[in-house]
C-alpha positions as CSV (number, residue, x, y, z in Angstrom):
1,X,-17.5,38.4,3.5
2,X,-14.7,40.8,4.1
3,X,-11.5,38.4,4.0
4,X,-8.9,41.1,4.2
5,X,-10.1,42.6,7.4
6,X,-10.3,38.7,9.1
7,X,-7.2,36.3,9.9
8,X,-7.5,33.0,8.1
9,X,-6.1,29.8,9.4
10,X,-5.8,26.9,6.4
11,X,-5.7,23.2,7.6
12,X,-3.1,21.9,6.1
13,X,-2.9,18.2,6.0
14,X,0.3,17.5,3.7
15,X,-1.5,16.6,0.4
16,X,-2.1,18.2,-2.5
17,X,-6.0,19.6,-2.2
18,X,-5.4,21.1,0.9
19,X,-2.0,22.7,-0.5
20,X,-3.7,24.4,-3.5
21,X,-6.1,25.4,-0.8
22,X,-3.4,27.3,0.8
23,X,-1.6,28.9,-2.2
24,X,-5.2,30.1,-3.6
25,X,-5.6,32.6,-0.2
26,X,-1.8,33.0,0.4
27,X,-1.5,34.9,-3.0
28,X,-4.7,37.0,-2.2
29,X,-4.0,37.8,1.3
30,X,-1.5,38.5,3.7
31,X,-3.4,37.9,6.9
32,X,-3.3,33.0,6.3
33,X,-1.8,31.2,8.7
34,X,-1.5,27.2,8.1
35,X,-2.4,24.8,10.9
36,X,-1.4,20.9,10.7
37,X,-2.9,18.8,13.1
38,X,-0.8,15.9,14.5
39,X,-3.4,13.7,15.7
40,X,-1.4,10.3,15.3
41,X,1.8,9.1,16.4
42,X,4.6,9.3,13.8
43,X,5.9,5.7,15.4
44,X,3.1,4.0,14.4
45,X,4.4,3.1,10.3
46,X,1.8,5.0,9.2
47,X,2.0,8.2,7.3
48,X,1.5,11.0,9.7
49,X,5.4,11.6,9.8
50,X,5.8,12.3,6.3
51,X,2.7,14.5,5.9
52,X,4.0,16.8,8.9
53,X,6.9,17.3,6.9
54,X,5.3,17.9,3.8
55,X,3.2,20.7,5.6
56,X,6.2,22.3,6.6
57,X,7.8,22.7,3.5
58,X,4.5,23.7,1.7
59,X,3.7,26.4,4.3
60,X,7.8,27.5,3.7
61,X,6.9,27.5,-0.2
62,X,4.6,29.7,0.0
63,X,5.7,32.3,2.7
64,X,3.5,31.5,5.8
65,X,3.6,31.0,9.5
66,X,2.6,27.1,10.4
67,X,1.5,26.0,13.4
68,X,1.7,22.5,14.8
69,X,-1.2,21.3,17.1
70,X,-1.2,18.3,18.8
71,X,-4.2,16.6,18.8
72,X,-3.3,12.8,19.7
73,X,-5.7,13.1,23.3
74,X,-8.3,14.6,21.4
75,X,-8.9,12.1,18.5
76,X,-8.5,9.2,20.5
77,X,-11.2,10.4,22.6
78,X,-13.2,11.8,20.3
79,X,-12.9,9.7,17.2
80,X,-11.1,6.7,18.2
81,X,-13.5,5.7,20.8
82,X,-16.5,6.2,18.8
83,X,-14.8,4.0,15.9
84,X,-13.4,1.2,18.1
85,X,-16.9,0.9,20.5
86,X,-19.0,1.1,17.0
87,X,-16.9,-2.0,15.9
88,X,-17.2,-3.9,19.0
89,X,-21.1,-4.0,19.0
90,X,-21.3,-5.0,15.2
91,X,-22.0,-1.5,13.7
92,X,-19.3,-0.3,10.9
93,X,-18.8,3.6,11.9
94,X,-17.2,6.2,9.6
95,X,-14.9,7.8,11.8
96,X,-14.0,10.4,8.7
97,X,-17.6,11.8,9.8
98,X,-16.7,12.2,13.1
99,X,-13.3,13.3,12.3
100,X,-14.9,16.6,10.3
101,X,-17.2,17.7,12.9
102,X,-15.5,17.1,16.4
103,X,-11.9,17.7,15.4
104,X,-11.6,19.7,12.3
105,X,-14.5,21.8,12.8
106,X,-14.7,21.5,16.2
107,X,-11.3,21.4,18.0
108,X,-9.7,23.3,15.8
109,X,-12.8,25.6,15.1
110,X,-12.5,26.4,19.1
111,X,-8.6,27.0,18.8
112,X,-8.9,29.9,16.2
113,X,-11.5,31.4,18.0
114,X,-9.6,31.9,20.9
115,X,-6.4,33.5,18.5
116,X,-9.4,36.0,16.7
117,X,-13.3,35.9,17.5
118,X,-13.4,36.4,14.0
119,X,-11.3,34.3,12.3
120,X,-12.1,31.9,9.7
121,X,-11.0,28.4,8.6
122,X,-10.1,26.9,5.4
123,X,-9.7,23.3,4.3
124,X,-9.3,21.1,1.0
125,X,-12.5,19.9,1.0
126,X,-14.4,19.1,-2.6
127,X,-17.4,21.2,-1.1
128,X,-18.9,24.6,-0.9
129,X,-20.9,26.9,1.5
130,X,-23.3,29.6,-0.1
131,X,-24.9,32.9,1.4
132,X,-25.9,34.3,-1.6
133,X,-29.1,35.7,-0.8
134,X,-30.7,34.8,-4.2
135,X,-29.8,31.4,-3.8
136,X,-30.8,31.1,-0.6
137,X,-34.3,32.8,-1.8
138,X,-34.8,30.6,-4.7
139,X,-34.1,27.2,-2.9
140,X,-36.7,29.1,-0.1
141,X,-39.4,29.5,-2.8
142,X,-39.0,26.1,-4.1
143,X,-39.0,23.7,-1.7
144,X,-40.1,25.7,1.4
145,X,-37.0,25.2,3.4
146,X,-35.5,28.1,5.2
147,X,-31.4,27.9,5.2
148,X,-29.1,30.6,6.4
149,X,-26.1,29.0,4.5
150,X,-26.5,26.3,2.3
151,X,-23.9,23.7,2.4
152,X,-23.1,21.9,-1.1
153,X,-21.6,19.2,-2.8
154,X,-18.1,19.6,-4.5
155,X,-18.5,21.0,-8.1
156,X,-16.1,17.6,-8.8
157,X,-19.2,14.8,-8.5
158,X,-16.2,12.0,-8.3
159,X,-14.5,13.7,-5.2
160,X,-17.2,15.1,-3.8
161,X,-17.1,15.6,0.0
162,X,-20.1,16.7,0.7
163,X,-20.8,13.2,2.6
164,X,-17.9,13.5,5.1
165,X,-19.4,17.2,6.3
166,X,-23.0,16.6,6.3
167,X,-22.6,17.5,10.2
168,X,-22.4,20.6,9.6
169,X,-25.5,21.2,7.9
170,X,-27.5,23.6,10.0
171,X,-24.5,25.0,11.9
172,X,-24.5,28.7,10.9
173,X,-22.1,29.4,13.4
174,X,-19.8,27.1,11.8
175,X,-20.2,27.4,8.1
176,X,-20.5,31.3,8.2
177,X,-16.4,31.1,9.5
178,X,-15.9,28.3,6.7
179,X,-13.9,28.1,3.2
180,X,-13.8,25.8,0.7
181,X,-10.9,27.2,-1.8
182,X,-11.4,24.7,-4.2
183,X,-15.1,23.8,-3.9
184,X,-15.5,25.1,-7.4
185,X,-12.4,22.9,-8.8
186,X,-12.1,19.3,-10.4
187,X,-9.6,17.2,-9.1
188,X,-7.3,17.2,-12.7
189,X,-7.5,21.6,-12.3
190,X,-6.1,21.3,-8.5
191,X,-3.0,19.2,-9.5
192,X,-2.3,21.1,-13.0
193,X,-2.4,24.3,-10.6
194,X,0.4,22.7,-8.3
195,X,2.7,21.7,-10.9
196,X,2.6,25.2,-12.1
197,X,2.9,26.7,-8.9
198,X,5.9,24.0,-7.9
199,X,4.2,23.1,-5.1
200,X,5.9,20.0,-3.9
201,X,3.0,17.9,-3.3
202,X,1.3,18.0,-7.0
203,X,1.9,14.3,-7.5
204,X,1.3,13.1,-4.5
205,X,-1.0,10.4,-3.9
206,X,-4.6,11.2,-2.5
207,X,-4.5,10.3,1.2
208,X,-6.8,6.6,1.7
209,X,-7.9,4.7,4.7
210,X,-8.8,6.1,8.3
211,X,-9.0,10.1,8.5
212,X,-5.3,11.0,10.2
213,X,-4.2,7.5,10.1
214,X,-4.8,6.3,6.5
215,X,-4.5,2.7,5.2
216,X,-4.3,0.1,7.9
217,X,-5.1,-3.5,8.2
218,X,-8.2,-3.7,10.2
219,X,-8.2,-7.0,11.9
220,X,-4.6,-5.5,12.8
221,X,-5.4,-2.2,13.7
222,X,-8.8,-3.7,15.6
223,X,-7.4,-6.2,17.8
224,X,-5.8,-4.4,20.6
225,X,-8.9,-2.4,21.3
226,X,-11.5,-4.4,20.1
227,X,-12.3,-7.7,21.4
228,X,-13.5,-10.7,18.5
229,X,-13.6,-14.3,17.8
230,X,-13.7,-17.0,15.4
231,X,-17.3,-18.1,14.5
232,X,-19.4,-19.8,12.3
233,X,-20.7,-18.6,8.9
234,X,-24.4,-19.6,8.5
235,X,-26.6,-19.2,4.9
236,X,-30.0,-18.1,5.1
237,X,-31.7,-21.2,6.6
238,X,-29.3,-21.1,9.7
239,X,-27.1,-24.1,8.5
240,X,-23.7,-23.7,9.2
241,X,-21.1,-23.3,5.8
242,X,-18.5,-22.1,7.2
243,X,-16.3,-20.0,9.7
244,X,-15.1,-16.5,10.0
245,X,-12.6,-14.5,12.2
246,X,-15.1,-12.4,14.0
247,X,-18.2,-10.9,12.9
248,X,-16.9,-7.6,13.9
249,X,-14.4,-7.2,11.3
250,X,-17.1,-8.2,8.0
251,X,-19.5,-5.7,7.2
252,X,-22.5,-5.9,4.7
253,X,-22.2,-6.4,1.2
254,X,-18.6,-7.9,1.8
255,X,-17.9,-10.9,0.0
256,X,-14.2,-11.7,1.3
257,X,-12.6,-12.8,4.6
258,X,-14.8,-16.0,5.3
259,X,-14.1,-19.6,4.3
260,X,-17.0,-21.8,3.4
261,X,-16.8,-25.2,3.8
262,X,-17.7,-25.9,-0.1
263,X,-17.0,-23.9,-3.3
264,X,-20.4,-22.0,-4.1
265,X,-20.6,-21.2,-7.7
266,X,-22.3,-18.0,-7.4
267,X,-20.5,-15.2,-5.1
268,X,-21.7,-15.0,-1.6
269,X,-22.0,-12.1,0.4
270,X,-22.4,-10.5,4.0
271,X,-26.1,-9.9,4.4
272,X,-26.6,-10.2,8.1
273,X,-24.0,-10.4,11.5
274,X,-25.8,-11.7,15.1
275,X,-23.3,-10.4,17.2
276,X,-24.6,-11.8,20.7
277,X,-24.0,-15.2,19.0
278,X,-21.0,-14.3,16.9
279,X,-22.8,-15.3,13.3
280,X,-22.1,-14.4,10.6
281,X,-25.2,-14.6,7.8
282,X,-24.1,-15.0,4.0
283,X,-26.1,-15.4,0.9
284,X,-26.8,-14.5,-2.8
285,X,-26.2,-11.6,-3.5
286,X,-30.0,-10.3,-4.5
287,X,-30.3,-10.7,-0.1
288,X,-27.9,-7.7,0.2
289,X,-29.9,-5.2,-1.4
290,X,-32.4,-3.2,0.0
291,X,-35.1,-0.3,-0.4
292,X,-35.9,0.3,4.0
293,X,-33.7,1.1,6.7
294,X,-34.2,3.0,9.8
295,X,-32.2,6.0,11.1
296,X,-31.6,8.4,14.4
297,X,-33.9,11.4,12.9
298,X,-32.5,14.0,16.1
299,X,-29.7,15.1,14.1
300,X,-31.3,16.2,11.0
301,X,-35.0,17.4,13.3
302,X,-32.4,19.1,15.0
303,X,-31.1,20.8,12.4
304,X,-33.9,21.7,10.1
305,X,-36.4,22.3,13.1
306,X,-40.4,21.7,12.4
307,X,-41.3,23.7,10.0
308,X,-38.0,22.5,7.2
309,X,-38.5,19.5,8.5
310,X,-42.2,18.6,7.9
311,X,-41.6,20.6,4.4
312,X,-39.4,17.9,3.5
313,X,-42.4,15.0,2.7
314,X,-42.9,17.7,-0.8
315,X,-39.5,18.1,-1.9
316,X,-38.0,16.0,-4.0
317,X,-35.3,14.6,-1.5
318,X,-32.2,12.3,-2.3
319,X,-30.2,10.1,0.1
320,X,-26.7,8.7,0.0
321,X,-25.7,5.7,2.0
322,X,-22.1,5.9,1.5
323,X,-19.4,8.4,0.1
324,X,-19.8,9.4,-3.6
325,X,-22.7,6.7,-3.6
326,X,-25.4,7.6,-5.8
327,X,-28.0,10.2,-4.8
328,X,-31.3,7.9,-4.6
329,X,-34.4,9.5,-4.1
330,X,-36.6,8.6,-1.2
331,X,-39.2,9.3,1.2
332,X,-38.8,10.0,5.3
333,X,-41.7,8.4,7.6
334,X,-41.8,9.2,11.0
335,X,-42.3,5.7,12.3
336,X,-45.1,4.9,14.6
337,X,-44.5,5.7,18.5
338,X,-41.3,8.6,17.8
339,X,-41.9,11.5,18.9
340,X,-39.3,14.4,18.1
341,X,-40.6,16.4,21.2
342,X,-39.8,13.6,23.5
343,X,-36.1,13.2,25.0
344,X,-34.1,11.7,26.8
345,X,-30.9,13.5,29.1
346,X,-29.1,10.4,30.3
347,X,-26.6,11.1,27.8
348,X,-27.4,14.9,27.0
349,X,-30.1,15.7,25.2
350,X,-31.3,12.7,22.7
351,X,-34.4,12.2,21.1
352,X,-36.5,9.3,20.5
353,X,-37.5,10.1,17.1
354,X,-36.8,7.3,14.5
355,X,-37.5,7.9,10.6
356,X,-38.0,4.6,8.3
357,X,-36.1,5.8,5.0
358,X,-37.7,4.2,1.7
359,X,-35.1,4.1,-1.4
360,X,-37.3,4.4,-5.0
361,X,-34.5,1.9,-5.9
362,X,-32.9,-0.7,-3.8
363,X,-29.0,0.0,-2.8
364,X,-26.6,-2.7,-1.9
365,X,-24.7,-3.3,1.5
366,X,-26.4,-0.7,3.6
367,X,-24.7,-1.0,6.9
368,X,-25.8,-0.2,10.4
369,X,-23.3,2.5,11.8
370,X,-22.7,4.4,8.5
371,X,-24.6,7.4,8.2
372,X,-27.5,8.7,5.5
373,X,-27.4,11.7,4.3
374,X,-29.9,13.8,2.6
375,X,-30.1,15.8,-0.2
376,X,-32.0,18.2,-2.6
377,X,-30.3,18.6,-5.7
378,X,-26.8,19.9,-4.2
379,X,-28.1,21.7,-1.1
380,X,-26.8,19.3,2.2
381,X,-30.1,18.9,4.3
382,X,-28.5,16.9,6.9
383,X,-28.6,13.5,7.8
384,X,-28.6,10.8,10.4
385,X,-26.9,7.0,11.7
386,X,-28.3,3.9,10.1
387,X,-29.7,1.9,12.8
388,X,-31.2,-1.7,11.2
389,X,-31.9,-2.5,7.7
390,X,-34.8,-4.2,5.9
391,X,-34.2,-6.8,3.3
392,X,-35.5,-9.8,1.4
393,X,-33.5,-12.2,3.9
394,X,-35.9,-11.4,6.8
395,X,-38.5,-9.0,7.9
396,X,-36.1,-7.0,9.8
397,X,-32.1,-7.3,10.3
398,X,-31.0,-5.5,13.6
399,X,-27.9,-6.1,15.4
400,X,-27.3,-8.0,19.0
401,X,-30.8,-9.9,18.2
């Protein structure tokens, strides 16, 4: 890939990664612009108005043009929607996910494409994109998948982002325009690099919380748009033990935010929420693991097609259930009655195929609405929505039942 012949725009967010991102093409090449994205209102007390500035004086520092896109409409349709109508059927969505691929690498994909055809983006991201032919070859004659680019974890294991972007596994289009600066880095060589380059940022504190937003308090940040109330908090025989705010807000696994009507000497956790009748299920906390779950398969059919896909009941596949959660091996099932071929256009293009996900060791707090994503040794495969989870509690646990 010819860089100095193509313009480069950086997605700049205000931290550090993303600065270091910057200053490693800046230096090189004389053809970066920066891009910050204003996707949140500065009024709202949380850190968007700071960040813009930061950009600003970052992009100054290092002697590019900055451009300032406003993006509020955008993300609020596109990523605020999804995370406030996930929260008010009982699901906890990962609006980070859905952040990556329809603004970052979709929006703004479509908005340098329109300043150069061939432009490419940048970002901070702990990942990397490979089209080295050999590597490409030798994952080919291993595991007999066929990948154009292969998309890969962060050489950093404890800031790997690989999670956040598995949507664009599959998507030569976009990965063959993407950059990963410091995909090769650890998180201690990025900020040594910005002290040394006096890049203003270097100490600043990793961004947390809500992509564009960052830390908020949920049942705060929930209640204007998604509509809960108090309940009851019932054990695993169905006897009531206590209350809760609103089952929306409590998510699996979590062992906080309840109040039981006794003190239980062991900790008790979330294992279950009945949303139609506004429960909330507790127990032990052996009744939060789990070794089944079931997932939307369209996505990652979609993007390995047949051939990858039916290739994949050989290779020695890995699944996370959460980001920078361990990489557990499993095995995919079509289940019974899903059919990849057969779909559906009420909403598009969906299909009805389902895929029951078996975990050679059980995980903790799986949780319908956050996304599985699949792995062979670095090499993103793709991955897919958790829909209902199986546990020791009962047979099956699936929302609004």
């Amino acid at each position: 890939m010819n860089l100095n012949k193509r313009k480069i725009f950086v997605a700049l967010s205000g931290g550090v990664d993303s600065a270091v991102a910057l200053y490693l093409l800046a230096r090189i090449y004389d053809n970066v612009t920066a891009v910050y994205l204003n996707c949140w209102d500065k009024q709202s007390g949380c850190s968007s108005g700071q960040d813009q500035s930061d950009a600003v004086k970052i992009a100054g520092a290092v002697n590019v043009p900055i451009k300032i896109l406003d993006l509020r409409d955008e993300y609020k349709k596109k990523v605020l929607q999804y995370f406030y109508q996930g929260y008010q059927s009982g699901i906890t969505p990962n609006p980070d996910i859905y952040c990556n691929s329809t603004i970052k690498f979709g929006v703004l994909i479509d908005y340098i494409l329109k300043q150069d055809k061939d432009a490419l983006l940048a970002t901070g991201h702990y990942a990397r994109v490979s089209n080295n032919i050999n590597e490409i070859n030798d994952f080919y004659n291993k595991y007999s998948l066929k990948l154009n680019y292969l998309l890969m974890s962060g050489k950093d294991t404890g800031k790997d982002q690989s999670y956040f972007l598995y949507k664009l596994a599959g998507r030569d289009e976009i990965l063959s325009r993407t950059l990963f600066p410091i995909g090769d880095l650890y998180k201690s060589d990025v900020r040594d690099m910005a002290r040394k380059s006096e890049i203003s940022v270097a100490d600043k504190p990793d961004s947390q919380g809500i992509c564009f937003i960052g830390n908020v308090k949920m049942p705060d940040f929930l209640k204007t748009n998604v509509r809960y109330f108090p309940g009851n908090v019932v054990n695993i025989k169905g006897d009531v033990i206590g209350a809760h705010s609103g089952c929306q807000l409590y998510t699996f696994g979590q062992r906080r935010g309840f109040v039981l009507k006794a003190y239980k000497s062991e900790p008790i956790y979330v294992i279950d929420k009945i949303v139609k009748s506004n429960l909330l299920v507790v127990g032990e906390k052996k009744y939060a693991y789990s070794s089944d779950f079931i997932i939307d398969g369209e996505e990652l059919f979609t993007v390995l097609g047949k051939k990858n896909f039916d290739a994949l009941s050989k290779a020695p596949v890995t699944v996370r259930i959460r980001n920078l959660g361990q990489k557990v091996p499993c095995t995919i099932k079509v289940l019974e009655n899903s059919d990849a071929r057969k779909v559906s256009t009420t909403n598009g293009t969906i299909s009805e195929l389902t895929l029951n996900i078996n975990l050679k060791k059980p995980e903790f707090g799986i949780s319908p609405g956050q996304s599985a994503v699949f792995y062979i040794g670095d090499v993103v495969l793709g991955g897919g929505e958790i829909k209902s989870v199986q546990t020791s509690y009962k047979k099956q646990i699936t929302f609004g039942t």
